[in-house]
C-alpha positions as a Markdown table, in Angstrom:
| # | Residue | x | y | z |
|---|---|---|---|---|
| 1 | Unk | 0.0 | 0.0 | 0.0 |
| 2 | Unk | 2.9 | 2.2 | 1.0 |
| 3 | Unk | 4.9 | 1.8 | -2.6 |
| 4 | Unk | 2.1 | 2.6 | -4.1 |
| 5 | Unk | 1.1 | 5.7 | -2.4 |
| 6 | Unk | 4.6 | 6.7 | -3.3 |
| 7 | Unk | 4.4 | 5.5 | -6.7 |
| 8 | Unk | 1.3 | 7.4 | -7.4 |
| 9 | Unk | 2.8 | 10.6 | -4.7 |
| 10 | Unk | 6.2 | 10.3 | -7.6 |
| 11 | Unk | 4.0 | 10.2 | -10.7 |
| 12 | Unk | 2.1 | 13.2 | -9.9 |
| 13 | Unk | 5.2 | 15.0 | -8.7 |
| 14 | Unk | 6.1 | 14.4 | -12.5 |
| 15 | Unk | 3.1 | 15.6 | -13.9 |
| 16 | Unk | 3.2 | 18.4 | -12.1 |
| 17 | Unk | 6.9 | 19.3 | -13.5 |
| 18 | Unk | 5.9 | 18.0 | -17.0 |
| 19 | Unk | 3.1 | 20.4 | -16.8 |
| 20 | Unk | 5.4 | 23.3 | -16.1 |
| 21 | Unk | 7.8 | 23.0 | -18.4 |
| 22 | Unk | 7.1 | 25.0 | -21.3 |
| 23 | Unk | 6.8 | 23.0 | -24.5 |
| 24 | Unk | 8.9 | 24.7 | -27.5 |
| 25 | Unk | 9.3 | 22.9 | -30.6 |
| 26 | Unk | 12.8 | 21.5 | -31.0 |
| 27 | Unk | 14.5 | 22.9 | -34.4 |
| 28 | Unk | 14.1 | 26.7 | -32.8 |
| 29 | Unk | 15.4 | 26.1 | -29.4 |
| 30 | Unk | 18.5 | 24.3 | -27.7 |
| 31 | Unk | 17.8 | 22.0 | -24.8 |
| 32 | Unk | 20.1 | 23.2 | -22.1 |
| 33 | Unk | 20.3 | 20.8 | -18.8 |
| 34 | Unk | 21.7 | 23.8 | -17.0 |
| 35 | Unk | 20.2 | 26.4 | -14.1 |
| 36 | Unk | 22.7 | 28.5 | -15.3 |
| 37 | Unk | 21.8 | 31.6 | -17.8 |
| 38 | Unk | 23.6 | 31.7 | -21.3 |
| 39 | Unk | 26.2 | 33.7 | -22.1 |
| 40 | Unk | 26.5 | 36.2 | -24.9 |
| 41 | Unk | 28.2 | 34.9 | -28.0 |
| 42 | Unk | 31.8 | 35.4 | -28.1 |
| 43 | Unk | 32.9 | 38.0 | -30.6 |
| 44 | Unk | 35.1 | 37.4 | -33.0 |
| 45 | Unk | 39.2 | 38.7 | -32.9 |
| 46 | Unk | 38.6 | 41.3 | -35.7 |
| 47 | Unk | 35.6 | 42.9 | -34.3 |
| 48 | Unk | 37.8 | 43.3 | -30.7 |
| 49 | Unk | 41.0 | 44.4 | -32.7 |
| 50 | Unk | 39.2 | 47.1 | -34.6 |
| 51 | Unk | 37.2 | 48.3 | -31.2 |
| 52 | Unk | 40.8 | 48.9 | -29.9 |
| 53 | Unk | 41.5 | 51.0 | -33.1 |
| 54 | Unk | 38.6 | 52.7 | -33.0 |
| 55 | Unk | 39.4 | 54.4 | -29.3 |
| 56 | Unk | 41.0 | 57.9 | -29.6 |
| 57 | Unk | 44.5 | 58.2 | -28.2 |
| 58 | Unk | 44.1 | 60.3 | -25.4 |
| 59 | Unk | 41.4 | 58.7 | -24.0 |
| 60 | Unk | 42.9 | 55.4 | -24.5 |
| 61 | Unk | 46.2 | 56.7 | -22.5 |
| 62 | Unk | 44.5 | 58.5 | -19.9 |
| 63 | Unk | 43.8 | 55.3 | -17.6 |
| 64 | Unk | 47.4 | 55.0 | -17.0 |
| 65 | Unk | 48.9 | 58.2 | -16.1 |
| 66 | Unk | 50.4 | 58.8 | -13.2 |
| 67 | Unk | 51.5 | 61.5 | -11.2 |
| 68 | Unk | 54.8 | 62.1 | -9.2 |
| 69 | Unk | 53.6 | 62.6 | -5.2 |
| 70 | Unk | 54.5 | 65.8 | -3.1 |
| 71 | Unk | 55.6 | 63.7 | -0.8 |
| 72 | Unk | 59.6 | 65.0 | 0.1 |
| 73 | Unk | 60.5 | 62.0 | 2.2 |
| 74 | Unk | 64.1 | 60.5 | 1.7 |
| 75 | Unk | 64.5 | 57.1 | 0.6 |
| 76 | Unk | 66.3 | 54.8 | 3.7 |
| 77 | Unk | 70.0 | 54.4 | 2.9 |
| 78 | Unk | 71.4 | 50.6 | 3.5 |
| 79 | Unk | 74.5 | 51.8 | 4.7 |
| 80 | Unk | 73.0 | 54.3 | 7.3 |
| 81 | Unk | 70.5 | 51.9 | 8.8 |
| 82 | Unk | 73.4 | 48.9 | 9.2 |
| 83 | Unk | 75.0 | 51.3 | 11.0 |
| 84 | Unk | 72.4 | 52.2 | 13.2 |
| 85 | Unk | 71.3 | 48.6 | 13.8 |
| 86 | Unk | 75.1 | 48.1 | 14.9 |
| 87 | Unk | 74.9 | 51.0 | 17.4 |
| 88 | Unk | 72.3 | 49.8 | 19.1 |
| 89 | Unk | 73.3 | 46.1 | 19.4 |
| 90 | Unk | 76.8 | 47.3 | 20.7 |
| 91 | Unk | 74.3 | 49.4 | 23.1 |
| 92 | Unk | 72.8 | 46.0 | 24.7 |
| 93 | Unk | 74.5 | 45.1 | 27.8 |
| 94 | Unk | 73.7 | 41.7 | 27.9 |
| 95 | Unk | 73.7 | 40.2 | 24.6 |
| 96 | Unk | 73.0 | 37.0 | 25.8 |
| 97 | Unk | 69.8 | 37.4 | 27.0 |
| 98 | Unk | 68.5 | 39.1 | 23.8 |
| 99 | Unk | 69.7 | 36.0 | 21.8 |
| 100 | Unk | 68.3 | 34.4 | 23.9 |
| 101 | Unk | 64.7 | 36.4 | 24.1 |
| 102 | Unk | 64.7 | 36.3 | 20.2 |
| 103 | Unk | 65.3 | 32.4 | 19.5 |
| 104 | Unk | 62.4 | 31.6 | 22.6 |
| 105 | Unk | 60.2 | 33.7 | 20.1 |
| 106 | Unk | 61.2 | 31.8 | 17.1 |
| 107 | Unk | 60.8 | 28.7 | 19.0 |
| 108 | Unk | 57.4 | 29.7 | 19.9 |
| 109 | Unk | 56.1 | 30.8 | 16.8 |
| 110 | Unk | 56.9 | 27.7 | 15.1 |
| 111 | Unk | 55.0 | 25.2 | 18.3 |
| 112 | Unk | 52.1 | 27.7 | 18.0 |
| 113 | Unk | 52.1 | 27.0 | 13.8 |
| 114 | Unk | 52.5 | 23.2 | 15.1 |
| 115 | Unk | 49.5 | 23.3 | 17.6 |
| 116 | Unk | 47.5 | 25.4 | 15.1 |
| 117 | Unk | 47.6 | 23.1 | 12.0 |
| 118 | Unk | 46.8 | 20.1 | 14.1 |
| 119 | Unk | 43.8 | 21.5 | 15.3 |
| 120 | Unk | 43.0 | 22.4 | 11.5 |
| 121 | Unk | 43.1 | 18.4 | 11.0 |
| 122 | Unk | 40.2 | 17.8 | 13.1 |
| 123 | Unk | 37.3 | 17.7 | 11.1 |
| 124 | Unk | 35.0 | 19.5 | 13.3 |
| 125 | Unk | 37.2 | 22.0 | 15.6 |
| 126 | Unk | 38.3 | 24.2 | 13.1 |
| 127 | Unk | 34.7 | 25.5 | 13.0 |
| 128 | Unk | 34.0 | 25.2 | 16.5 |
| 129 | Unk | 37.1 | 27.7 | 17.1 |
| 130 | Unk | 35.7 | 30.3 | 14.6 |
| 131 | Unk | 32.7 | 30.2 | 16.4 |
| 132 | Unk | 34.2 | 31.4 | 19.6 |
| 133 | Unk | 36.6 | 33.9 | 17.6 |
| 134 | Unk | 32.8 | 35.0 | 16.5 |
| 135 | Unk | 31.5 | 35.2 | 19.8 |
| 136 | Unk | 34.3 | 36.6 | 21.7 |
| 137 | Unk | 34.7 | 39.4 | 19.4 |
| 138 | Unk | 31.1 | 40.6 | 19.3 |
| 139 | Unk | 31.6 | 40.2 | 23.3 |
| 140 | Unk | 34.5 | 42.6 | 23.3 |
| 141 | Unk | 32.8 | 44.9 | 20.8 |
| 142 | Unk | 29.4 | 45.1 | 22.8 |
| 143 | Unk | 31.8 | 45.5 | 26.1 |
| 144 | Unk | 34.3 | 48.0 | 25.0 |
| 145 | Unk | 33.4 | 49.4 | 21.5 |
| 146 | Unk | 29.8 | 50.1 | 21.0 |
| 147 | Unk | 29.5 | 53.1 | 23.7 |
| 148 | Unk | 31.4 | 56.3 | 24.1 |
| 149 | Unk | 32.1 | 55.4 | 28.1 |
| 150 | Unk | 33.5 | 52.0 | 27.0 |
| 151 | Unk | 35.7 | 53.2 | 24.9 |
| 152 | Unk | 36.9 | 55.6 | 27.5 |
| 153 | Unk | 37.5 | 52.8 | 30.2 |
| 154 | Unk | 39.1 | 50.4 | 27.7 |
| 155 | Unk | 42.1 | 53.2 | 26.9 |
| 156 | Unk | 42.4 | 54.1 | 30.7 |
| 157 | Unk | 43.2 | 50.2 | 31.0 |
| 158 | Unk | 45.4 | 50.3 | 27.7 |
| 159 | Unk | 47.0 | 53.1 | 29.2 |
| 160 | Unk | 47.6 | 51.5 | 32.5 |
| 161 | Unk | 49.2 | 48.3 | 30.7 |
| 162 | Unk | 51.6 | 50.3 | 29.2 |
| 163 | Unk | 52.7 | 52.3 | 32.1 |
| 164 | Unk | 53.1 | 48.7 | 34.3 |
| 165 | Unk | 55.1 | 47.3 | 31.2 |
| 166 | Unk | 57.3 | 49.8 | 30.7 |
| 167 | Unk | 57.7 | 50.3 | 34.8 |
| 168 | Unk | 56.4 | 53.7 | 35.4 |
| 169 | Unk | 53.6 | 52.9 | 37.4 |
């Protein structure tokens, strides 16, 4: 009884589509199996070569001009910033520790590229991480962004991070 409730449920789902689709006879129209709408036809070389010909010069050119900026700045010298770069480092008291600072970073970065790639593998973390990347940033925006005395609090705190970093406080 079942099959044939869905036998008769498919049939009339087919009528019904038959039905609506328009009936054009075949010589004057090109059955396409597609959703997709048809594109122009391509023009030929000639008719594009002869559009370029066509275009007056100045108005051709006059996508690509440019002009030189006001902008006076000096260009950085090599020579002057190796030198600088050696002043400083002969600056650093304890070299060491600056090596030592920099390859930690290094190290990091490349454990943090680790950890990040295999939590790309799992199928379904990736997307459970974007979620809360979602949801803690419209947090912090609702909390700190969205209103003038938010904003006002959240540099007060920047403020105060800097000054206990850098040992002013």
């Amino acid at each position: 009884m079942a099959a044939t409730a869905y036998a008769a449920a498919a049939s009339s789902s087919m009528a019904a589509t038959a039905v609506l689709v328009p009936r054009v006879s075949a010589p004057n129209r090109i059955t396409r199996c597609s959703a997709l709408p048809c594109l122009p036809p391509r023009s030929s070389a000639s008719s594009f070569s002869t559009s370029i010909k066509l275009v007056p010069e100045p108005r051709r050119f006059s996508l690509f001009q440019t002009r030189a900026s006001d902008d006076t700045s000096t260009p950085v010298d090599a020579g002057e910033l190796f030198t600088d770069l050696k002043e400083k480092w002969d600056a650093v008291e304890n070299k060491s520790t600056v090596v030592l600072y920099g390859g930690g970073a290094i190290v990091a970065v490349w454990l943090a590229s680790i950890v990040v790639s295999a939590i790309n593998s799992v199928p379904l973390l990736p997307k459970i991480m974007e979620l809360i990347g979602l949801g803690y940033t419209g947090w912090f925006v609702y909390r700190y962004l969205l209103f003038k005395s938010s904003r006002k609090e959240l540099a007060t705190d920047i403020e105060a991070l800097k000054k206990k970093i850098a040992g002013t406080e």
